[in-house]
Residue frames relative to the residue before (quaternion, step in Angstrom):
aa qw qx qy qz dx dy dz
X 1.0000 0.0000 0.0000 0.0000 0.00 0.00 0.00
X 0.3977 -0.7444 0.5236 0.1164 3.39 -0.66 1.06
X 0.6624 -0.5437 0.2534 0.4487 3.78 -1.25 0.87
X 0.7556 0.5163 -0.1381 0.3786 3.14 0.47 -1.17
X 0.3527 0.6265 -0.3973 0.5703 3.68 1.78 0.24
X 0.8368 0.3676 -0.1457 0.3787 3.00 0.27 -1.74
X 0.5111 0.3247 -0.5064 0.6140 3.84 0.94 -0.40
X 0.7717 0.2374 -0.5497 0.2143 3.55 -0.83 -0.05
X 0.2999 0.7162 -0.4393 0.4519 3.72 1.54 -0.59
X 0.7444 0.2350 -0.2070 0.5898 3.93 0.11 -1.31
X 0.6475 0.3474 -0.5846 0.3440 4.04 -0.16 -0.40
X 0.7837 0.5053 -0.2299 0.2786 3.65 0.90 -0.66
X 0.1308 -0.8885 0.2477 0.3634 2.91 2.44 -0.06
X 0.1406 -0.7068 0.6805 -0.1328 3.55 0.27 1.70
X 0.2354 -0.7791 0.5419 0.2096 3.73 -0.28 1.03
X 0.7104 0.3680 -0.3515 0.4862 3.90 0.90 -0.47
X 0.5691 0.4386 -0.5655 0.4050 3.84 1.05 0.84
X 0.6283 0.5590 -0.3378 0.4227 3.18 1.26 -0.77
X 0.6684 0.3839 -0.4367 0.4639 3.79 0.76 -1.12
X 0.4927 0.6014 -0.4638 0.4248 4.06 1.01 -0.52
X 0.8474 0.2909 -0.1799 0.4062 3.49 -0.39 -1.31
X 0.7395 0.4246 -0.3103 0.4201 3.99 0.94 -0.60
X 0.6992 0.4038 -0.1467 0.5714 3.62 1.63 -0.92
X 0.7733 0.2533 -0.2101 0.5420 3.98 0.48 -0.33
X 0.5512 0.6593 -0.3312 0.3896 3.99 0.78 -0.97
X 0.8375 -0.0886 0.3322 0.4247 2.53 0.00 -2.25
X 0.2179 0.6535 -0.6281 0.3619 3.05 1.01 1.73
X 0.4252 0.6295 -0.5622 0.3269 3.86 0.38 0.27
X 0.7344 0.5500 -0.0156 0.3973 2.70 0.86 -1.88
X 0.5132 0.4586 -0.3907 0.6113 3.68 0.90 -1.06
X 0.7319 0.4052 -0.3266 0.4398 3.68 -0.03 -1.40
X 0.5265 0.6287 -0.3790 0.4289 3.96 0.13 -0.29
X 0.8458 0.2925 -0.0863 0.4378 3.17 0.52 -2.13
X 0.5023 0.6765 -0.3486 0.4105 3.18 1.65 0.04
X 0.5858 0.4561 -0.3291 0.5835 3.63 1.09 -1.32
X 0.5806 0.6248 -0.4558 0.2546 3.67 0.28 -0.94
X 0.6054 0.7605 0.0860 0.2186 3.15 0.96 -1.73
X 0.7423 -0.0360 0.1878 0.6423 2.58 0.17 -2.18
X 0.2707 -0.7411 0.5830 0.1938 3.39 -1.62 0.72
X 0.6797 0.4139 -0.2891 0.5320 3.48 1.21 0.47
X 0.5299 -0.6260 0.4057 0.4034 3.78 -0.52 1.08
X 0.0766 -0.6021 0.7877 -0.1058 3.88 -1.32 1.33
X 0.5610 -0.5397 0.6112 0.1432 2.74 -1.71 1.56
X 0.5765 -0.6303 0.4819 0.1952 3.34 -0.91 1.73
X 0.8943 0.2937 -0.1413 0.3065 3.79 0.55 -1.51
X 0.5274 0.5478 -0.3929 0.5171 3.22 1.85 0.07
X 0.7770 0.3216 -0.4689 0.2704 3.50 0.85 -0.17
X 0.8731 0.2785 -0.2974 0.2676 3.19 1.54 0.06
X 0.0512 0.6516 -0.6369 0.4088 2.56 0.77 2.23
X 0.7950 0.3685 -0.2622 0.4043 3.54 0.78 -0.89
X 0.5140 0.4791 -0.5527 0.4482 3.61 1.11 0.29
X 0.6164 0.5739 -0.4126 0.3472 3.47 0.74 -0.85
X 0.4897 0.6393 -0.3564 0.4737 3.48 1.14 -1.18
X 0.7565 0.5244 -0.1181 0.3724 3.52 0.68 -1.31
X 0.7247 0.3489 -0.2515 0.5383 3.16 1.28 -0.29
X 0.5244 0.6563 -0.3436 0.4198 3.31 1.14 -0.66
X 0.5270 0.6686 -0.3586 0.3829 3.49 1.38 -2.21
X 0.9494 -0.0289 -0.2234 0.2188 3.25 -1.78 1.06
X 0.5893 -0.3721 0.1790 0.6944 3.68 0.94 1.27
X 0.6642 -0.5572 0.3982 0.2996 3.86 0.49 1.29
X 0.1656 0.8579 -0.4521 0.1795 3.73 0.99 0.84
X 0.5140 0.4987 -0.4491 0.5342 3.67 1.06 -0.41
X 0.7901 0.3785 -0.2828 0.3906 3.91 0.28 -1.38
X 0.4517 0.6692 -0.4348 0.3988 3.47 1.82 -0.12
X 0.7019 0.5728 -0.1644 0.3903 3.47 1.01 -1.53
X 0.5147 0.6322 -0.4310 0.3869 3.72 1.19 -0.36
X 0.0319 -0.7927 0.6060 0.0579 3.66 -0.46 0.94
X 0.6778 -0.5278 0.4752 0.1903 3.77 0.26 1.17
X 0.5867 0.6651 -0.3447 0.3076 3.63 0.86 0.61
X 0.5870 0.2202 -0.1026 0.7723 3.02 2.30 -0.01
X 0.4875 -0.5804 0.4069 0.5098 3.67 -1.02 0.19
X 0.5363 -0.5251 0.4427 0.4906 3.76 -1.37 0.40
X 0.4113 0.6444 -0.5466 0.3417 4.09 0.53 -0.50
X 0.7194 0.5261 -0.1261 0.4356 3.34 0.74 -2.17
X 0.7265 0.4184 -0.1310 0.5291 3.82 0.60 -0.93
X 0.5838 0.4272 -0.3594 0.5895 3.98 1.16 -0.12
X 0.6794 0.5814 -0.2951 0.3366 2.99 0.87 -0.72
X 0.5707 0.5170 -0.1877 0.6097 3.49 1.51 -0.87
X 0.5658 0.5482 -0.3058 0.5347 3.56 0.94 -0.84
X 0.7349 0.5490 -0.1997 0.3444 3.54 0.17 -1.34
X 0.6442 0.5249 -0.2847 0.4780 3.08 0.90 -2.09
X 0.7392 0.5270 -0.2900 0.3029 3.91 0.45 -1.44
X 0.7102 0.5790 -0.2001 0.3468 3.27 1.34 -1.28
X 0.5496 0.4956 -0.2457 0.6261 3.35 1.65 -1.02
X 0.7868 0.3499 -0.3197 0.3953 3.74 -0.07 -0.05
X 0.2432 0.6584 -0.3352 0.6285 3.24 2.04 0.15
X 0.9011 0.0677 -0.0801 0.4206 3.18 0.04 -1.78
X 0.4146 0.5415 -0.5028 0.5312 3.29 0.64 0.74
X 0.6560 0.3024 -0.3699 0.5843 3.77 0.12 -0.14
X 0.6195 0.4194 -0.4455 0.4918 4.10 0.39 0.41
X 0.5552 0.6948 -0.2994 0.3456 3.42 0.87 -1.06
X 0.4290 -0.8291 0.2944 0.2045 3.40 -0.80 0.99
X 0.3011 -0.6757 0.3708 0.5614 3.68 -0.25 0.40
X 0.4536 -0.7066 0.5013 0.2091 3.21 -1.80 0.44
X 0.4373 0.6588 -0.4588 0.4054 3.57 1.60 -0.36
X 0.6165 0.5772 -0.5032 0.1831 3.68 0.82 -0.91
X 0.3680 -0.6162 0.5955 0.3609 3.74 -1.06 0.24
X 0.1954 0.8517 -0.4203 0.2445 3.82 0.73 0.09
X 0.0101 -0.7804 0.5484 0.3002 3.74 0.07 0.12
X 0.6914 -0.4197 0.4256 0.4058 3.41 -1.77 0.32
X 0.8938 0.0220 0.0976 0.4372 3.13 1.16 -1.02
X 0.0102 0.8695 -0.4937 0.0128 3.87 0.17 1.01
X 0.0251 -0.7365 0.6748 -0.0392 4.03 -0.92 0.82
X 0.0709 -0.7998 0.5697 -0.1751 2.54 -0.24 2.28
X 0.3776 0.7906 -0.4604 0.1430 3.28 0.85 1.17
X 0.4609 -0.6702 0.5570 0.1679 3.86 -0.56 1.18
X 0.7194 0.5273 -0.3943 0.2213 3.49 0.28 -0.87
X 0.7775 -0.3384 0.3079 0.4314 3.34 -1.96 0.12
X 0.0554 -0.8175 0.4109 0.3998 3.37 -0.22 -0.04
X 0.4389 0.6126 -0.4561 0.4734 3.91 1.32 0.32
X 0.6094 0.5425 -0.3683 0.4457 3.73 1.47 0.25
X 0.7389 0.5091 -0.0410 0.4395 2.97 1.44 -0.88
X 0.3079 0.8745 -0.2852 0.2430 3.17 1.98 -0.73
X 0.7724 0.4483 -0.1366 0.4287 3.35 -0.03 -1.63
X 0.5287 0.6803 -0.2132 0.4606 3.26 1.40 -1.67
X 0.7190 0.4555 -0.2332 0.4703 3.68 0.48 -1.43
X 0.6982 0.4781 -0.3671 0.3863 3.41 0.39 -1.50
X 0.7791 0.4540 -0.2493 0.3532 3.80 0.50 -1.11
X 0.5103 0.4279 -0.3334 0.6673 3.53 1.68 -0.21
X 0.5324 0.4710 -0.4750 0.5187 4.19 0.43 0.04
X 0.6314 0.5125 -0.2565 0.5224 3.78 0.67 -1.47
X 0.7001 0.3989 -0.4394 0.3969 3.81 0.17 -0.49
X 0.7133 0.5198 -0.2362 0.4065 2.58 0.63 -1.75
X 0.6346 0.5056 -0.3436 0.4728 3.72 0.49 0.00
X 0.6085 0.5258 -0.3453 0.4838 3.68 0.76 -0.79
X 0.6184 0.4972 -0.3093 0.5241 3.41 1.24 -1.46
X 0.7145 0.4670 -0.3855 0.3503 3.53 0.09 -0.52
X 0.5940 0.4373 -0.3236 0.5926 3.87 1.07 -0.63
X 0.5010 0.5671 -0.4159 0.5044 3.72 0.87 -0.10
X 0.8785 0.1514 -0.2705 0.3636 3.55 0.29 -0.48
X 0.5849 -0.6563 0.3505 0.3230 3.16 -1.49 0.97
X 0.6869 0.3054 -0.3536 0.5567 4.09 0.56 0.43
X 0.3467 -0.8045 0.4653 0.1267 2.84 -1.05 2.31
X 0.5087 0.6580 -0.3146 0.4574 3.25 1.89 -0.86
X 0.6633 0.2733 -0.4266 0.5508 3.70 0.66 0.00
X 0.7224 0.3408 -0.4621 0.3854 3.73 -0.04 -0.28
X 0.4644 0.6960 -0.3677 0.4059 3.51 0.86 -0.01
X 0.7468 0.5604 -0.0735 0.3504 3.13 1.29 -1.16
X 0.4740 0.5623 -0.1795 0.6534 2.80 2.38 -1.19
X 0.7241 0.5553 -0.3007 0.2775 3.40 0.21 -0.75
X 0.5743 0.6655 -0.1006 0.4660 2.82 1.53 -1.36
X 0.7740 0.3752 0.0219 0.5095 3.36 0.65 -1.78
X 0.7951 0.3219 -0.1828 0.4803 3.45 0.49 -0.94
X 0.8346 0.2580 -0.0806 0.4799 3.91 1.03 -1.13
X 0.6333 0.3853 -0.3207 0.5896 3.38 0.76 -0.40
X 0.5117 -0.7351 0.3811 0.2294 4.08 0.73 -0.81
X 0.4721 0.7919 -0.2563 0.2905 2.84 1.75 -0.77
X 0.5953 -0.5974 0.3951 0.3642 3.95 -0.82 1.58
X 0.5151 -0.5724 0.6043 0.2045 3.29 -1.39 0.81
X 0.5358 0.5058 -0.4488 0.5056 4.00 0.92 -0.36
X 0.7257 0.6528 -0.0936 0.1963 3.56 0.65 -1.37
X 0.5463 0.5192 -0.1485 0.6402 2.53 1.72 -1.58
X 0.6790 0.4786 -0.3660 0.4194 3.93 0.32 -1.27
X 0.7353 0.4646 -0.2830 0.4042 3.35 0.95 -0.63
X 0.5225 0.5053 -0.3456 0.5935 3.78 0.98 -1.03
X 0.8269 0.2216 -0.3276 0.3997 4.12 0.37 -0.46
X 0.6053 -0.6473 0.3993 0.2350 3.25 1.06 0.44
X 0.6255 0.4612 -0.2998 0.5533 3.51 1.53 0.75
X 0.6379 -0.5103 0.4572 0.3517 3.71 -1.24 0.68
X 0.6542 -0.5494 0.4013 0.3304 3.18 -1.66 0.83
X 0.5326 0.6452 -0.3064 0.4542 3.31 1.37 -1.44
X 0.7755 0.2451 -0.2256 0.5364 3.79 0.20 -0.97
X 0.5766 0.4539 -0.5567 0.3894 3.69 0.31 0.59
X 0.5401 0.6494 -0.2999 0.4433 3.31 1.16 -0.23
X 0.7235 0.3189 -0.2329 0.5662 3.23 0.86 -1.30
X 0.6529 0.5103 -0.4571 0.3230 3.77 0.81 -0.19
X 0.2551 0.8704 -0.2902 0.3051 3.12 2.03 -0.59
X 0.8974 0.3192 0.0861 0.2920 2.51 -0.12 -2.26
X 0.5589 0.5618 -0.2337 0.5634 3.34 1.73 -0.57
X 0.4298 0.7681 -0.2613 0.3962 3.55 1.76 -0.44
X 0.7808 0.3864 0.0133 0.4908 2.72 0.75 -2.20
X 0.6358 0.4330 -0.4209 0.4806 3.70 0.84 -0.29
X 0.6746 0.5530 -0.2968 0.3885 3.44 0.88 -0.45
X 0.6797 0.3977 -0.3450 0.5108 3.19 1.37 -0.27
X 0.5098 0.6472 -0.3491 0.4465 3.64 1.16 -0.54
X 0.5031 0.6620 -0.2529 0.4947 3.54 1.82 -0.80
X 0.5591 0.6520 -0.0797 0.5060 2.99 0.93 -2.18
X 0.8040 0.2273 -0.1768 0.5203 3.52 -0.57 -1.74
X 0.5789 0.6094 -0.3574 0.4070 4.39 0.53 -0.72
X 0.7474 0.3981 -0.2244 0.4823 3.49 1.10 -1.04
X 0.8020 0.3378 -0.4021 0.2845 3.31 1.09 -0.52
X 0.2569 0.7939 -0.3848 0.3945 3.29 1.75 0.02
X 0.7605 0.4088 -0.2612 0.4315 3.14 0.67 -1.48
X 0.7132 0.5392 -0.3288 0.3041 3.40 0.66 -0.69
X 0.3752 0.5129 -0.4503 0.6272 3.61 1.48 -0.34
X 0.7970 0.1325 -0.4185 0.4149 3.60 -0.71 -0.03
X 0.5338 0.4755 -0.5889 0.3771 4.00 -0.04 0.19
């Protein structure tokens, strides 16, 4: 398959060019620029899911800009190397003892009762509202059900590091989610 297959393969997201060229091609390389990078172990497919995301992002304008003057291997690379160190400087620190999550409520809880149940009920509607189950899963997990961030990373078969970043991509997506539907009661 020639370059210029494969950028249109990904502007057109052809999932067996993309799992080809991101998961068999140039997994050496992803993996390479990855050790390079990072100094803590990152889940291999969450991060490139989010470069792709990244190229794809605004009618796929980064893969728009490749002008075939180097191979694309050679030019992702440069792309990649910048983007991961981008996202690495966003990335959270892991040394913190901090939990993901802490409910430091004291109160009665027969005061609070009713309160909970109808915040549980949103928060659920919001969560079938959004269009990644793999993030509302996560909320659930973490935020309503309680369940250890070590645990969870483990039951899903991902790093602690990338439960974080799935975390956090979680919560903006519901703020999205819970922002749109706000808005729509008032139209």
């Amino acid at each position: 398959m020639t370059d210029k297959e494969i950028i249109q393969g990904l502007i057109m997201r052809d999932n067996h060019i993309t799992y080809e060229f991101f998961f068999v091609k140039c997994r050496p390389l992803m993996v390479s620029i990855i050790k390079f990078v990072f100094t803590n172990p990152i889940d291999y497919d969450e991060l490139i899911n989010e470069l792709y995301c990244y190229l794809v992002d605004n009618d796929s304008q980064k893969l728009k800009e490749f002008q075939f003057r180097t191979s694309l291997c050679m030019w992702l690379k440069v792309v990649a190397i910048r983007f991961f160190i981008r996202k690495r400087d966003h990335l959270l620190d892991l040394t913190s003892s901090m939990p993901l999550y802490n409910d430091n409520t004291k109160e009665d809880p027969s005061a609070v009762y009713d309160t909970k149940i109808d915040a549980k009920m949103d928060i659920e509607h919001l969560l079938k509202a959004m269009s990644n189950e793999r993030y509302a899963y996560v909320i659930r997990k973490l935020l309503i059900e309680g369940e250890r961030p070590d645990a969870l990373s483990k039951s899903m078969g991902i790093t602690l590091a990338n439960l974080y970043n799935i975390k956090k991509r979680a919560i903006l997506s519901l703020s999205k989610v819970a922002l749109k539907e706000s808005n729509y009661g008032r139209e």
